[in-house]
C-alpha positions in Angstrom: 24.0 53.6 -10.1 25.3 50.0 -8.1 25.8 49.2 -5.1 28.9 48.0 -4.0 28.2 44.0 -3.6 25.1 43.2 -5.9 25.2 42.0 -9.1 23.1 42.3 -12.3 20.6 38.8 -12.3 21.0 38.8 -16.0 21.6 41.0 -18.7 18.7 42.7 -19.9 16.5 41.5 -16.9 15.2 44.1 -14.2 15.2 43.3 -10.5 11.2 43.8 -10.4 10.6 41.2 -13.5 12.6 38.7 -12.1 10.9 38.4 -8.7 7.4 38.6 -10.4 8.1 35.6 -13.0 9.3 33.8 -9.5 6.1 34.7 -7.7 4.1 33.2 -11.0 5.9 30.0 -10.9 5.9 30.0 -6.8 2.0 30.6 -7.0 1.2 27.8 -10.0 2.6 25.5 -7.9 0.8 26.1 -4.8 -1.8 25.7 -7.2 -1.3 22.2 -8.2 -0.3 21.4 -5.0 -3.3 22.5 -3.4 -5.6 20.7 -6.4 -3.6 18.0 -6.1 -4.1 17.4 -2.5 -7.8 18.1 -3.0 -7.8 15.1 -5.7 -6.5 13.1 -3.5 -8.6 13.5 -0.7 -11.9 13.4 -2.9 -11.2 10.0 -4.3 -9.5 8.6 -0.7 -12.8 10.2 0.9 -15.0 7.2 2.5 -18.6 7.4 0.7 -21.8 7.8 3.4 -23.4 4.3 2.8 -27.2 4.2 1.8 -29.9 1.3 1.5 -29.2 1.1 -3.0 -25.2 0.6 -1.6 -26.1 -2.2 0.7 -26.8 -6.1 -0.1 -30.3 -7.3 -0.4 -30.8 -9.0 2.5 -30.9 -12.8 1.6 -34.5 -13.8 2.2 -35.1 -16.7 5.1 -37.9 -19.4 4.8 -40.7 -19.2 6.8 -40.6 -22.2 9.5 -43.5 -24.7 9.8 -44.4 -22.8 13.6 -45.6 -19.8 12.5 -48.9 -18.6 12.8 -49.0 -14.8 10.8 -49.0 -15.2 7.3 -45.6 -14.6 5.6 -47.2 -11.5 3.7 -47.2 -10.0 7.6 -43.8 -10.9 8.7 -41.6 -7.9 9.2 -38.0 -9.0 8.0 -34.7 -7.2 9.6 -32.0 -7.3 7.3 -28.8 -9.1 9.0 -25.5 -6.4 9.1 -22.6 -8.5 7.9 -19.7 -8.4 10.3 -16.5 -7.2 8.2 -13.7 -9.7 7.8 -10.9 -9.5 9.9 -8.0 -11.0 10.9 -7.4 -10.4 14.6 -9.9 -9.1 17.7 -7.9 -5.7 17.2 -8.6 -5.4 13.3 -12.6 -6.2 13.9 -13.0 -3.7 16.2 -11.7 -1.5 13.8 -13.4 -1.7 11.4 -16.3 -1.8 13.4 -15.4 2.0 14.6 -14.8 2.9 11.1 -18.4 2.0 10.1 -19.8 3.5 13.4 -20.9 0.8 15.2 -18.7 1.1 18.5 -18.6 4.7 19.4 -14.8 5.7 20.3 -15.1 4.8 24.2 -16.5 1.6 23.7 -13.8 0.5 21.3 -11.1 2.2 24.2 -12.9 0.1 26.2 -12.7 -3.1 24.5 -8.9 -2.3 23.1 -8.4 -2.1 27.7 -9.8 -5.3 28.2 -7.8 -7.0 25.6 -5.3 -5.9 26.4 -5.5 -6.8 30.1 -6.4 -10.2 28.9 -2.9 -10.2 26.6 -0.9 -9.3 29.8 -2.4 -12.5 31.7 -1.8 -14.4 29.0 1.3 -14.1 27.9 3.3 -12.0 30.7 6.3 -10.4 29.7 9.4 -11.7 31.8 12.1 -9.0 32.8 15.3 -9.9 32.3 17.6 -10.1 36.5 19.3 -7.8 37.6 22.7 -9.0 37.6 
């Protein structure tokens, strides 16, 4: 028996095996969305840094006024600051590696600003 107003969806096809072969293809491609996305964000992922990642420190020669023998001598390695090309873009990167906690690099974003305002002012246009 029809009802008035709805159609067969194809001859031969049943109402019930038509929404399950949509559900299949609906959920595969959640699927590879979903694995997709989790691709993504494992190989976009920044890697936690360790001493084998870092560069040997380059080695400094002992100057002619110290007493301790070199043996003694306690060498700190020297952190390279990243390259950058403005103030703003150092800071950056220096909160991506976690060297300015996120205050201090509000805190220094303020002040350069403030010191861009004095610098260069912005002139409003007159009222006419």
């Amino acid at each position: 028996m029809r009802h008035a107003g709805v159609r067969s969806l194809a001859p031969g096809v049943s109402k019930g095996h038509h929404v399950t072969e949509e559900l299949v293809i609906m959920l595969v491609l959640v699927v590879l969305i979903v694995a997709m996305i989790a691709a993504w964000t494992f190989a976009l992922w920044p890697k936690p840094r360790t001493a084998r990642d870092s560069p040997a420190p380059e080695a400094v020669p002992p100057t002619t006024e110290t007493t301790a023998p070199a043996a003694t001598m306690e060498t700190t390695p020297v952190r390279r600051l990243p390259r950058a090309e403005s103030t703003e873009g150092l800071l950056v990167a220096q909160l991506i590696q976690g060297d300015l906690t996120q205050h201090q690099y509000q805190k220094a974003m303020a002040c350069l600003a403030e010191r861009d305002r004095t610098r260069h002012p912005l002139s409003l246009p007159e009222e006419a």
